[in-house]
FIPA-622835 format. One record per atom (N, C-alpha, C): residue number from 1; atom name; x, y, z. Coordinates in steps of 0.2 Angstrom, whole numbers. Example, Ala and Ser with C-alpha at 12.3 -4.5 7.8 and 13.67 -1.06 7.14 Angstrom:
// residues 2
+-----+----+-------+-------+-------+
!   k !  a !    px !    py !    pz !
+-----+----+-------+-------+-------+
!   1 !  N !    66 !   -28 !    39 !
!   1 ! CA !    62 !   -22 !    39 !
!   1 !  C !    66 !   -16 !    39 !
!   2 !  N !    64 !   -11 !    35 !
!   2 ! CA !    68 !    -5 !    36 !
!   2 !  C !    64 !     0 !    39 !
+-----+----+-------+-------+-------+
***
This chain:
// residues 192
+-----+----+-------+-------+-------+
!   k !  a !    px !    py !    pz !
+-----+----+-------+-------+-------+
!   1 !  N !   512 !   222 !   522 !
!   1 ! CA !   511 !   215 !   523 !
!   1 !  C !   517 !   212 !   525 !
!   2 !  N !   516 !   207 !   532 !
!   2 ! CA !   522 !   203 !   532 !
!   2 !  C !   521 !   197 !   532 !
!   3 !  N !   526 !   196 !   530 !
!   3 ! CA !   526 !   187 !   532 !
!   3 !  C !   535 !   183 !   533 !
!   4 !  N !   536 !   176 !   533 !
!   4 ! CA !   540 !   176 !   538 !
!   4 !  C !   543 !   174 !   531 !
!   5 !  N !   549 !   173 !   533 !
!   5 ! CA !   554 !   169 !   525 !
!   5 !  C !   553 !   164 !   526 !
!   6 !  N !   555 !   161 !   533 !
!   6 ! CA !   552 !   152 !   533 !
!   6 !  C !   549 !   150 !   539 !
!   7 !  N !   543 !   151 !   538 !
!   7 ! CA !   538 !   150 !   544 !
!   7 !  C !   539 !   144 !   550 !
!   8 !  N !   541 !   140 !   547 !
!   8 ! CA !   541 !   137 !   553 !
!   8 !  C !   549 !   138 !   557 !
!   9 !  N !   556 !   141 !   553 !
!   9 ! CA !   561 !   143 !   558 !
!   9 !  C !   559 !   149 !   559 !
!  10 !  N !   557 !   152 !   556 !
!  10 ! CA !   555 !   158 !   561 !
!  10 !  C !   552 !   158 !   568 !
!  11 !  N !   546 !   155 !   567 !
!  11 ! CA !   543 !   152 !   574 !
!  11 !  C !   547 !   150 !   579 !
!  12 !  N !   553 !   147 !   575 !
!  12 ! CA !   558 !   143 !   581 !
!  12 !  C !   562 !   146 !   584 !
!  13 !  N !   565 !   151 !   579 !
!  13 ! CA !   569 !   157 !   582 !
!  13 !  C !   566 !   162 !   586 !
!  14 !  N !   559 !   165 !   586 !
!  14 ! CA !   558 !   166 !   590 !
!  14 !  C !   556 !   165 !   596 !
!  15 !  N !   552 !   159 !   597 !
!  15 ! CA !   549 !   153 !   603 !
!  15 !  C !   557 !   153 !   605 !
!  16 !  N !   562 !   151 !   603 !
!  16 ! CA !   569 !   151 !   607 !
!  16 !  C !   574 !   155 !   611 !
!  17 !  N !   571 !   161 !   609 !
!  17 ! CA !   576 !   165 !   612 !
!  17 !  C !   573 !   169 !   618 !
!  18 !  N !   579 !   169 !   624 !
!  18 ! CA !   576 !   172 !   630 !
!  18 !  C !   576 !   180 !   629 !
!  19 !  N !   582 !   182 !   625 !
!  19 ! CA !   580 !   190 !   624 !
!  19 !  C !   579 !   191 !   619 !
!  20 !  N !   573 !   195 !   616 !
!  20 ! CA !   569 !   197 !   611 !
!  20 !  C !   572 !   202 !   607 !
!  21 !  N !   577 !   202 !   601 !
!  21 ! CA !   580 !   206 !   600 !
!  21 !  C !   580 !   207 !   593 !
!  22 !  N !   578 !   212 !   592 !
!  22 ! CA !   575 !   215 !   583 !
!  22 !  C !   581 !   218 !   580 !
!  23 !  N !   584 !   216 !   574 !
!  23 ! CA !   590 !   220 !   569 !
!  23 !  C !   584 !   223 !   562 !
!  24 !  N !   583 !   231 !   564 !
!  24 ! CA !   577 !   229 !   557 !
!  24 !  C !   580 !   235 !   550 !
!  25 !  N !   579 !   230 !   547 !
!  25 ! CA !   581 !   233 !   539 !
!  25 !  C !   588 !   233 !   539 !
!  26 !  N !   589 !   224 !   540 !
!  26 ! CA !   596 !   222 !   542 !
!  26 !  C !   602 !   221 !   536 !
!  27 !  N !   598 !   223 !   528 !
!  27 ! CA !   598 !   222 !   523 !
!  27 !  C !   605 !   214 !   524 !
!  28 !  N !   610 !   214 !   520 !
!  28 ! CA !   614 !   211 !   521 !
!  28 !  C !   618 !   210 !   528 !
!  29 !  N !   616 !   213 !   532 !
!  29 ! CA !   622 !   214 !   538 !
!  29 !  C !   617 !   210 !   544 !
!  30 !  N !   616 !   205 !   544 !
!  30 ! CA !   615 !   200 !   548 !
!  30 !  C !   620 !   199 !   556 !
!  31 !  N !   615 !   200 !   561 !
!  31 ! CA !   620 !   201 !   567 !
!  31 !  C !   615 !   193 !   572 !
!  32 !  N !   622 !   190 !   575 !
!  32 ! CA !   618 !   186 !   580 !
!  32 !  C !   616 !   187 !   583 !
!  33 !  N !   609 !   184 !   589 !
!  33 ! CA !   608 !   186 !   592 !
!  33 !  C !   599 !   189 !   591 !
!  34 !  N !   602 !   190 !   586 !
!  34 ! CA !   595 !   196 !   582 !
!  34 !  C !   592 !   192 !   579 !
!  35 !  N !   585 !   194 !   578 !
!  35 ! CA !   579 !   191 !   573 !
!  35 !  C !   582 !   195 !   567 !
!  36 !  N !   585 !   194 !   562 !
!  36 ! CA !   586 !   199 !   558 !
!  36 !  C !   580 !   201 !   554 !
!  37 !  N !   579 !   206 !   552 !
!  37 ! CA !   569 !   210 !   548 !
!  37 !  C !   572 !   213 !   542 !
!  38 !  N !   569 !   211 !   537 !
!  38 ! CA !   570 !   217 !   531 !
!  38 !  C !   565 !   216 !   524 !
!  39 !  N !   566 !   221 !   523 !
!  39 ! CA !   557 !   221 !   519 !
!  39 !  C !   560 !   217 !   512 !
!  40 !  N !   567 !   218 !   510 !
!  40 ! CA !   568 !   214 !   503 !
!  40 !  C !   570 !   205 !   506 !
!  41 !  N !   567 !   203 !   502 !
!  41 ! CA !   570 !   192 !   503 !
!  41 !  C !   577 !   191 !   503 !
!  42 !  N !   582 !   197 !   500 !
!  42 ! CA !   585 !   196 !   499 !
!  42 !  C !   591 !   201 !   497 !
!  43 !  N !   598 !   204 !   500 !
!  43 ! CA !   603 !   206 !   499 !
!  43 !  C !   608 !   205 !   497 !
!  44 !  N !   611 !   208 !   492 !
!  44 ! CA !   619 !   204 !   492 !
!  44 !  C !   621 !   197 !   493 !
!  45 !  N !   616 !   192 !   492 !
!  45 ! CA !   614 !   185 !   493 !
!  45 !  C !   611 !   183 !   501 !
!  46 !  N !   611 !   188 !   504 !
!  46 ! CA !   610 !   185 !   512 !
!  46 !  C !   601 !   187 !   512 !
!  47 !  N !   598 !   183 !   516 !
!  47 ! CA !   591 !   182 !   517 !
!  47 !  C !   592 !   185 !   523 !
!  48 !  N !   585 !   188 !   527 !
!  48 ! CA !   584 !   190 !   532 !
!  48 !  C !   579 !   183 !   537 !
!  49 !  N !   580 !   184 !   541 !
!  49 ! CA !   577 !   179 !   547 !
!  49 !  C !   568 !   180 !   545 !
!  50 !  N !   567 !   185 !   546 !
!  50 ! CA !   559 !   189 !   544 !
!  50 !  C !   559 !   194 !   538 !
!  51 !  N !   556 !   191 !   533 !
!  51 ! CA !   553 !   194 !   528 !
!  51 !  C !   548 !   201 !   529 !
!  52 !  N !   551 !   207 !   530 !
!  52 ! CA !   541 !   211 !   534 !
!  52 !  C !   545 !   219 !   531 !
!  53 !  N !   537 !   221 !   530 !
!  53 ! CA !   539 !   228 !   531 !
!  53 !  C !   540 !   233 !   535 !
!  54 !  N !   544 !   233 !   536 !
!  54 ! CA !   547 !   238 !   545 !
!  54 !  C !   546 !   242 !   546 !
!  55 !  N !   542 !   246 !   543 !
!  55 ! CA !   537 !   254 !   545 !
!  55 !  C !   530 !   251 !   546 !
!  56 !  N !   527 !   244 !   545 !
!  56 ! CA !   522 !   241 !   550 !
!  56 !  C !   526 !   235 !   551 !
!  57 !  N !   526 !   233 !   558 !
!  57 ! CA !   529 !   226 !   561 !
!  57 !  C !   522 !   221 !   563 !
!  58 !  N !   518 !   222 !   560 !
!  58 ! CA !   513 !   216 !   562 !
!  58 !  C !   512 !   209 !   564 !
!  59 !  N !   519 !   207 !   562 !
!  59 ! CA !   520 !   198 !   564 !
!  59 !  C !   525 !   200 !   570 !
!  60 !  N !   523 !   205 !   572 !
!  60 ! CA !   525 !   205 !   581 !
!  60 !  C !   520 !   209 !   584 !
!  61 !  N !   519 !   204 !   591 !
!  61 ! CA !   515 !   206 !   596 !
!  61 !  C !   515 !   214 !   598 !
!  62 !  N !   514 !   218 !   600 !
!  62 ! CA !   513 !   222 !   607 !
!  62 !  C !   518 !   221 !   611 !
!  63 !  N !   521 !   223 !   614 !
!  63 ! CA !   528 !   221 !   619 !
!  63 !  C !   530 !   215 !   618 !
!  64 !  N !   534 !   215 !   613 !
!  64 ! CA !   537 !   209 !   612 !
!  64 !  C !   544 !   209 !   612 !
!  65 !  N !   548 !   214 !   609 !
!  65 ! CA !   555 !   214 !   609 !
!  65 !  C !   559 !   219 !   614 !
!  66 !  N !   563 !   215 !   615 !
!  66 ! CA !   569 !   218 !   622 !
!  66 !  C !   573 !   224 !   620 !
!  67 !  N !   573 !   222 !   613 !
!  67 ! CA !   577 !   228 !   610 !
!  67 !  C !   577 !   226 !   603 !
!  68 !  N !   578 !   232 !   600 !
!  68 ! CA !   575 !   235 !   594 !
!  68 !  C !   582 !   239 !   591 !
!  69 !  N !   585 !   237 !   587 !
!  69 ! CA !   591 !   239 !   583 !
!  69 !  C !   590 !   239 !   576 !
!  70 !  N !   590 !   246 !   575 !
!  70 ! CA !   590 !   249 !   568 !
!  70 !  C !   597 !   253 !   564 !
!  71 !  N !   600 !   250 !   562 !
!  71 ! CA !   608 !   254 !   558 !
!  71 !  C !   607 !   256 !   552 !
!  72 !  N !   607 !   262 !   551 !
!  72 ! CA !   607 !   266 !   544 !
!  72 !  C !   601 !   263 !   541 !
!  73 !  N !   597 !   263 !   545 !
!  73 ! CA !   590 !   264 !   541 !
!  73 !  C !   584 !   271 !   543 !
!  74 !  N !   585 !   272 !   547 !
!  74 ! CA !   578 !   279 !   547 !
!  74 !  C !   581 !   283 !   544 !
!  75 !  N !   586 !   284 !   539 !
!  75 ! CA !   588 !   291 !   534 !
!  75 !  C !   583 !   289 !   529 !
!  76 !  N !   583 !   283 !   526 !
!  76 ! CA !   579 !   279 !   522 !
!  76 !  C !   572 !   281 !   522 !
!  77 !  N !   569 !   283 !   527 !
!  77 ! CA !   560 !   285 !   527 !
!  77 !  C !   563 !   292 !   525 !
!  78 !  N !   556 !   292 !   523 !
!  78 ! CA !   553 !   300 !   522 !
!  78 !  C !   552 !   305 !   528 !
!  79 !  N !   551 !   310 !   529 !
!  79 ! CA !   552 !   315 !   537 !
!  79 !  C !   545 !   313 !   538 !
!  80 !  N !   541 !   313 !   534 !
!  80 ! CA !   532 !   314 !   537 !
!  80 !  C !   532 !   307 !   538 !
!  81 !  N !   535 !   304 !   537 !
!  81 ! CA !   534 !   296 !   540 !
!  81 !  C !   535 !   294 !   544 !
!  82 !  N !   541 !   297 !   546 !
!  82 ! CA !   544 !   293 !   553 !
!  82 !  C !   542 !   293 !   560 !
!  83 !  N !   540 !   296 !   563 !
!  83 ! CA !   536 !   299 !   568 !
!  83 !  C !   532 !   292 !   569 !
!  84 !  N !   529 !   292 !   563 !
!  84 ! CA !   523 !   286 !   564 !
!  84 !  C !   526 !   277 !   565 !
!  85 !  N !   534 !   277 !   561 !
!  85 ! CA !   536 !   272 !   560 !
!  85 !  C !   539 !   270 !   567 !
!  86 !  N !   543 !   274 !   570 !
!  86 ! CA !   544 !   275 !   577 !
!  86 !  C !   538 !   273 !   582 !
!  87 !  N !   532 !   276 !   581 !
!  87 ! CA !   528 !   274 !   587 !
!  87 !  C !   526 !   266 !   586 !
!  88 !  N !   529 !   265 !   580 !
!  88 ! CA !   526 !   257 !   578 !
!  88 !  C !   530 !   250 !   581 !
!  89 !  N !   538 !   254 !   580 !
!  89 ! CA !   542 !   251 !   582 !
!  89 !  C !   543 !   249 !   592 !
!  90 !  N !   541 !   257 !   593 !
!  90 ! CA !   540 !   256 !   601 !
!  90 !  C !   534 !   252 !   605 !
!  91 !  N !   527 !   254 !   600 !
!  91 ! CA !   523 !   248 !   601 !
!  91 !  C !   525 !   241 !   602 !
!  92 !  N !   530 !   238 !   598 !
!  92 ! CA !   536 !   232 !   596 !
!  92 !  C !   538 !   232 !   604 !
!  93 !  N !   541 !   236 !   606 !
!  93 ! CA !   544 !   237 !   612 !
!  93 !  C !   542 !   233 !   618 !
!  94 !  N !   545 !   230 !   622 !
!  94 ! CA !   543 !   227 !   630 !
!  94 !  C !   544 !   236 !   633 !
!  95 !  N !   540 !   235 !   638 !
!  95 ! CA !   541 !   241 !   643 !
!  95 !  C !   548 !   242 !   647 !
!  96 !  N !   552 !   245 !   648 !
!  96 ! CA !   558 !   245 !   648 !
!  96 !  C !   563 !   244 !   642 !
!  97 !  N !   558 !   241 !   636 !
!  97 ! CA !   564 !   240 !   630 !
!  97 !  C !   569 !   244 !   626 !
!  98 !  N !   571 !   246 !   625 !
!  98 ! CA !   578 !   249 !   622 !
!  98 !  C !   578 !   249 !   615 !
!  99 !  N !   578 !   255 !   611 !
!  99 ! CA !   579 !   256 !   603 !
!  99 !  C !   585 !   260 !   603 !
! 100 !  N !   589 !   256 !   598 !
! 100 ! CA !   594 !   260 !   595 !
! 100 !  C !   595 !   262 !   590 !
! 101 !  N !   597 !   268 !   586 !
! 101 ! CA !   596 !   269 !   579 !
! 101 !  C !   603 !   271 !   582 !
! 102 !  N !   605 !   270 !   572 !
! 102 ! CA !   613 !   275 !   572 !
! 102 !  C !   610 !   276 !   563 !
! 103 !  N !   613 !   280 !   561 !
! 103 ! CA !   613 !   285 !   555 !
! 103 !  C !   619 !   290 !   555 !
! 104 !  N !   621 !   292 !   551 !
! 104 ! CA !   625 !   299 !   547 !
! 104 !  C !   622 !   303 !   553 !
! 105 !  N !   628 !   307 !   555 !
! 105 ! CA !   628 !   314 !   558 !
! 105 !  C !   629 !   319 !   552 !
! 106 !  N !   621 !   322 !   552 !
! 106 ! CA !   622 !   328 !   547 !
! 106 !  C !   628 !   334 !   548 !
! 107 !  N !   629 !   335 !   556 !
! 107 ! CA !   633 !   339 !   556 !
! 107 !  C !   640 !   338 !   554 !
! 108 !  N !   642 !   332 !   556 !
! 108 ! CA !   649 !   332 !   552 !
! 108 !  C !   649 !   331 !   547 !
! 109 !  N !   643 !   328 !   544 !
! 109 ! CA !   644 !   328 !   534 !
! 109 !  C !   645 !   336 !   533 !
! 110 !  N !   641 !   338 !   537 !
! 110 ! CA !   641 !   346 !   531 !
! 110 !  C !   647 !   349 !   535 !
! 111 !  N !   651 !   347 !   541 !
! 111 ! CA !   659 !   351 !   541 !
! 111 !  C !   663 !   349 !   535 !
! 112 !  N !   662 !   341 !   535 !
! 112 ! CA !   668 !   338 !   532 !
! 112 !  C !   666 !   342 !   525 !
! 113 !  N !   660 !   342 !   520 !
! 113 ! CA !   659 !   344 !   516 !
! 113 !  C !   662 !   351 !   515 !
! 114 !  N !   660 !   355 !   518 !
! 114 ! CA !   662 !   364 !   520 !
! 114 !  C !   673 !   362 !   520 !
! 115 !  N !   675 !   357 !   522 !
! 115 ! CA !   681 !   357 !   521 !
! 115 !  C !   684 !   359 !   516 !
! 116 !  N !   681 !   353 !   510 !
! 116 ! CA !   685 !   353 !   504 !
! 116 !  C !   679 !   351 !   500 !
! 117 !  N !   675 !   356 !   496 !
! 117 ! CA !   668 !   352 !   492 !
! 117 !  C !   669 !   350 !   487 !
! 118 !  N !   675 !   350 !   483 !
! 118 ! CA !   676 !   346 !   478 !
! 118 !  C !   676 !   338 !   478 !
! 119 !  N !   681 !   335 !   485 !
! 119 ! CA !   683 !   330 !   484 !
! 119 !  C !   676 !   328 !   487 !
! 120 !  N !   671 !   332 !   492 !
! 120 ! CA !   666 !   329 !   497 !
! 120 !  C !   660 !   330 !   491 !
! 121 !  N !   659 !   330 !   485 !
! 121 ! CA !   655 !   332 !   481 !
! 121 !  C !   657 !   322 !   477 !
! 122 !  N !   662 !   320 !   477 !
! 122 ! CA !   664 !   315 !   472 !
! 122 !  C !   659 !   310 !   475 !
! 123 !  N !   658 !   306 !   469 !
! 123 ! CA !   654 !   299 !   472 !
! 123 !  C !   657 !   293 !   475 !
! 124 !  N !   665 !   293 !   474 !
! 124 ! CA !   667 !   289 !   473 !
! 124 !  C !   668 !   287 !   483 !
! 125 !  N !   673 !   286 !   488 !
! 125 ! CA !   675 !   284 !   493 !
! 125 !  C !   676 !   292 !   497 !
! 126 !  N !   681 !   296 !   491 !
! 126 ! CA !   679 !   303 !   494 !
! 126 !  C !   673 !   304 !   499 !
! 127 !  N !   668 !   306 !   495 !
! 127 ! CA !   662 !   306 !   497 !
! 127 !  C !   659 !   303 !   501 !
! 128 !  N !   662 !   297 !   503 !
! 128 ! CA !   657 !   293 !   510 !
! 128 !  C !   656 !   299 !   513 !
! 129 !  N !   661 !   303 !   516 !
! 129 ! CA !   657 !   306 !   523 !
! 129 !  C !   653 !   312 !   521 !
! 130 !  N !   653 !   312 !   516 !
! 130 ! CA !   649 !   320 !   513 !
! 130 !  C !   642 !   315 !   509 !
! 131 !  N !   643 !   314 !   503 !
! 131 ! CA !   636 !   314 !   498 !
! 131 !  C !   635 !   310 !   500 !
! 132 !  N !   638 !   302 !   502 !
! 132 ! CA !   633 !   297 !   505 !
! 132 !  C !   632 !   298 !   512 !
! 133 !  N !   631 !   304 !   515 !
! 133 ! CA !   626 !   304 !   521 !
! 133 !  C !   622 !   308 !   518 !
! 134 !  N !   624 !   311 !   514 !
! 134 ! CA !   618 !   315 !   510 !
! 134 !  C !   613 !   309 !   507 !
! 135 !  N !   615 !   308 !   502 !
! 135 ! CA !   611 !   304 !   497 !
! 135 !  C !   611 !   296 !   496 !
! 136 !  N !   613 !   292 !   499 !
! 136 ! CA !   615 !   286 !   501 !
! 136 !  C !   623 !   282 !   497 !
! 137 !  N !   625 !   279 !   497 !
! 137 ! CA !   630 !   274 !   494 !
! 137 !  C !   626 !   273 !   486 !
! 138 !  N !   630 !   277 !   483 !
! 138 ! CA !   628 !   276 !   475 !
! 138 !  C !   628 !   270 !   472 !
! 139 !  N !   633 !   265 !   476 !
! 139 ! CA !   638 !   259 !   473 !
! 139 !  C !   630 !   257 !   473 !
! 140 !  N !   625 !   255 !   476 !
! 140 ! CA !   619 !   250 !   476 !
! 140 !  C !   614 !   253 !   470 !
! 141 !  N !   615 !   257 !   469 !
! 141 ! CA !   611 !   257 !   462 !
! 141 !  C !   603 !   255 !   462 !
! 142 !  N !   601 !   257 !   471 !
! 142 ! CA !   593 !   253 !   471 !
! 142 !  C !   590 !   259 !   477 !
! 143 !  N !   584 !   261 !   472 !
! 143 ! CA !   580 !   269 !   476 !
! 143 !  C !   579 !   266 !   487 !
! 144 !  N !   578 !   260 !   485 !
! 144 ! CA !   577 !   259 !   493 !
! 144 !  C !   584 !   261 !   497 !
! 145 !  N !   589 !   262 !   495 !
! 145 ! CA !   597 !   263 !   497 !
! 145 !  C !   597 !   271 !   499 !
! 146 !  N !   591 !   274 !   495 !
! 146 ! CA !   592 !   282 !   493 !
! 146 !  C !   591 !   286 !   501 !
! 147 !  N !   595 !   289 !   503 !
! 147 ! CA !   591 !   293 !   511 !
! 147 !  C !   587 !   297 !   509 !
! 148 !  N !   582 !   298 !   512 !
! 148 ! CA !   577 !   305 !   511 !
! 148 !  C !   577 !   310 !   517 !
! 149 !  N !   581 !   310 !   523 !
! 149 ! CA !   579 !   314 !   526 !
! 149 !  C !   587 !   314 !   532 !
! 150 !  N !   589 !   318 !   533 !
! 150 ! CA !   594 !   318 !   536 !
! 150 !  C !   595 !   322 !   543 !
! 151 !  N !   600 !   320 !   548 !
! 151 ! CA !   596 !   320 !   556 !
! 151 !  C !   603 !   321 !   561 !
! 152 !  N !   601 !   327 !   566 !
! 152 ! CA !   608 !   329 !   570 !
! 152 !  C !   608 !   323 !   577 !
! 153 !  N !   610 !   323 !   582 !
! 153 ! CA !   611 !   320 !   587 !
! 153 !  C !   603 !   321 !   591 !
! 154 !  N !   602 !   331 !   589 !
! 154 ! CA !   598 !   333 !   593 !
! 154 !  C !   589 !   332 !   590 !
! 155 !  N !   590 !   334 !   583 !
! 155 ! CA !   584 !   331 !   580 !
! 155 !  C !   580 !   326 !   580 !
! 156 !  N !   586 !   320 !   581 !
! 156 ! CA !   584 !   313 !   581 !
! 156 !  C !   582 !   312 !   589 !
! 157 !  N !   585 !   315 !   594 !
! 157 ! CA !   582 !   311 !   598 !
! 157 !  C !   576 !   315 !   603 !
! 158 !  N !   574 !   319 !   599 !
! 158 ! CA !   567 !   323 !   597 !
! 158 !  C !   562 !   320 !   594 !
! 159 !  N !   562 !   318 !   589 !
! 159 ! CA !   558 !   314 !   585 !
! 159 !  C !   557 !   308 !   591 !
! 160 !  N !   563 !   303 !   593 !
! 160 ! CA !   562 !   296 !   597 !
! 160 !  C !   560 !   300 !   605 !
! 161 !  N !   559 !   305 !   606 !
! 161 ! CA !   554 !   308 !   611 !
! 161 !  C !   549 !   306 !   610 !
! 162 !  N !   547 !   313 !   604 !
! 162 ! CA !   540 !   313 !   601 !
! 162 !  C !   536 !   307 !   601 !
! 163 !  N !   540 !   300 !   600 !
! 163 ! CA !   537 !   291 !   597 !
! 163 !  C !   535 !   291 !   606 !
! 164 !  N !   537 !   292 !   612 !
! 164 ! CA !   538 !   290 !   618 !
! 164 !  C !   542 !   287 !   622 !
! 165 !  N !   548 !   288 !   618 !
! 165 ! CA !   553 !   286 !   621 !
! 165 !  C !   557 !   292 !   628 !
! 166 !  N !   558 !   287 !   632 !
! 166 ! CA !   563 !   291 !   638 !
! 166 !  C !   569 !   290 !   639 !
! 167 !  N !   573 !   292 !   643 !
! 167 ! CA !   581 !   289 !   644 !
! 167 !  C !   586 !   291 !   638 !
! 168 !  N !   582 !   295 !   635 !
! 168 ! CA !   587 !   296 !   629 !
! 168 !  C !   593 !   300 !   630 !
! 169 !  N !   599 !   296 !   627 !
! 169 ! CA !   608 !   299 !   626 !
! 169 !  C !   609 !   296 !   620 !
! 170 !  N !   615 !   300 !   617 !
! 170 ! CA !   621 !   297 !   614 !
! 170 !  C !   627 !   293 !   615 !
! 171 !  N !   626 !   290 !   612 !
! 171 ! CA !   633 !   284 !   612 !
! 171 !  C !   635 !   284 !   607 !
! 172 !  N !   642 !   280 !   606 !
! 172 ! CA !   647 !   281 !   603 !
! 172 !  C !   645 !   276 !   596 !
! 173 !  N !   643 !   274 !   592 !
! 173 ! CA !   642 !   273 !   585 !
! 173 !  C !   647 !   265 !   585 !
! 174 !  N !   641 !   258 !   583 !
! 174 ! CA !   647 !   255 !   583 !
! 174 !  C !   648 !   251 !   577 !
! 175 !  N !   643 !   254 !   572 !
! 175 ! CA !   645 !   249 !   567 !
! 175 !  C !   646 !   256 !   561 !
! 176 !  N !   646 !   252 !   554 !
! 176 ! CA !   649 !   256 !   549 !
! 176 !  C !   654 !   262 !   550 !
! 177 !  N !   655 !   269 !   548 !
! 177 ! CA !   662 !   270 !   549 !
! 177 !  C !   661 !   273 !   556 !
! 178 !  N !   657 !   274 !   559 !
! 178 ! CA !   657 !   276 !   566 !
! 178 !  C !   658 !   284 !   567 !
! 179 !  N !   662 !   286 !   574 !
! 179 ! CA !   663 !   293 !   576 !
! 179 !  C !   670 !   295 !   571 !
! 180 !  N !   666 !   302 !   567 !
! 180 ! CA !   663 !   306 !   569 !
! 180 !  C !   657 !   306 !   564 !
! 181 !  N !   658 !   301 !   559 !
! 181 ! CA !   652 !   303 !   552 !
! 181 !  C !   646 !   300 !   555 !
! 182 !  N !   644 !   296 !   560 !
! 182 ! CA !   639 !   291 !   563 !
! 182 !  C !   638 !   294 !   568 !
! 183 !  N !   630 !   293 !   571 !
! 183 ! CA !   630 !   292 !   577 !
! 183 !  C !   623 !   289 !   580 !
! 184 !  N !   625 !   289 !   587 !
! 184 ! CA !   620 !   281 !   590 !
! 184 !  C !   615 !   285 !   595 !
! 185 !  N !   609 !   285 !   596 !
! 185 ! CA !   605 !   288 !   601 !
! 185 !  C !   601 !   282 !   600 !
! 186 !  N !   602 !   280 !   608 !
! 186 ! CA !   597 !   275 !   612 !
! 186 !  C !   593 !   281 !   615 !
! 187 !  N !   586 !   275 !   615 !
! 187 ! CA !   578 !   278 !   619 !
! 187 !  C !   577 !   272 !   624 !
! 188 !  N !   572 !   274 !   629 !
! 188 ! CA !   569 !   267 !   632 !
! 188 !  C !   562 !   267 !   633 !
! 189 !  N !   557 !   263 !   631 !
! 189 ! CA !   550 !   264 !   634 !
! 189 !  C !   548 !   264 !   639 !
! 190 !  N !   544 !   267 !   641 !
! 190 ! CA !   544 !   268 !   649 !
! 190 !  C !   539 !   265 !   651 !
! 191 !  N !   539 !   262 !   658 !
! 191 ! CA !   533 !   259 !   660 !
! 191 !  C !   528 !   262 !   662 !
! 192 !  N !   520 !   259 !   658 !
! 192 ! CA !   516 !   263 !   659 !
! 192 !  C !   513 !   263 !   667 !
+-----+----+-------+-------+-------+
***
């Protein structure tokens, strides 16, 4: 179920903008530019633009957005889920529109891990590049933080095949810690 956090600027924000641009499961990390989306009212004190659950996008049209940015959140769903949450989001999609997802490179967590597994076993900042690409940022203390499914360069932009996506590369990761712990696979919907 969605609904807007304040319906009439939401409306306004999106009636205003000439490019259609989705940041979803933007938890606290609000980016310009972007309708910010996320299923909690509220993070670390910041609200999101749209209040909605983002594995159904319902208070969006059918081709509606130009681009669709998702940062560390599809480790979040479950494996048997995402397929379907992807083709929800491309449906979101304008025809030529552009999805970006970045998450943890399981490949590097499990070099870095295989390096030294003690320190890459710790929960503390040790461990960013090993356990919390494994199992999320312990610091948040809240099951929706927890990762459920972890994803190479190559799996993931298999899976954003699979949704309908074309044009799919890799690119350089440009938020959180970035290359080599992160990585960025852009897809495009293709005109039918």
């Amino acid at each position: 179920m969605c609904r807007w956090f304040d319906s009439a600027l939401g409306h306004q924000i999106i009636n205003t903008m000439t490019s259609k641009k989705l940041n979803l499961g933007c938890g606290d990390k609000l980016i310009n530019g972007y309708i910010n989306v996320d299923l909690v009212t509220e993070r670390a004190g910041v609200t999101p633009d749209v209040n909605c659950d983002i594995r159904k996008l319902t208070v969006f049209d059918t081709d509606y957005a130009d681009e669709i940015l998702a940062v560390h959140v599809i480790e979040h769903f479950w494996r048997w889920e995402v397929e379907d949450i992807l083709a929800e989001w491309v449906r979101v999609l304008k025809p030529n529109g552009k999805l970006i997802l970045e998450c943890p490179n399981l490949i590097s967590a499990c070099e870095e891990f295989l390096k030294d597994p003690e320190a890459g076993s710790s929960p503390n900042q040790k461990g960013q590049k090993t356990m919390w690409v494994f199992y999320g940022d312990p610091r948040w203390r809240d099951p929706l933080m927890v990762h459920r499914w972890g994803y190479t360069p190559k799996s993931l932009a298999t899976i954003m095949n699979a949704a309908g996506l074309s044009q799919l590369k890799q690119e350089p990761a440009q938020f959180k810690l970035r290359e080599p712990r992160d990585m960025r696979i852009t897809g495009v919907k293709p005109v039918n």
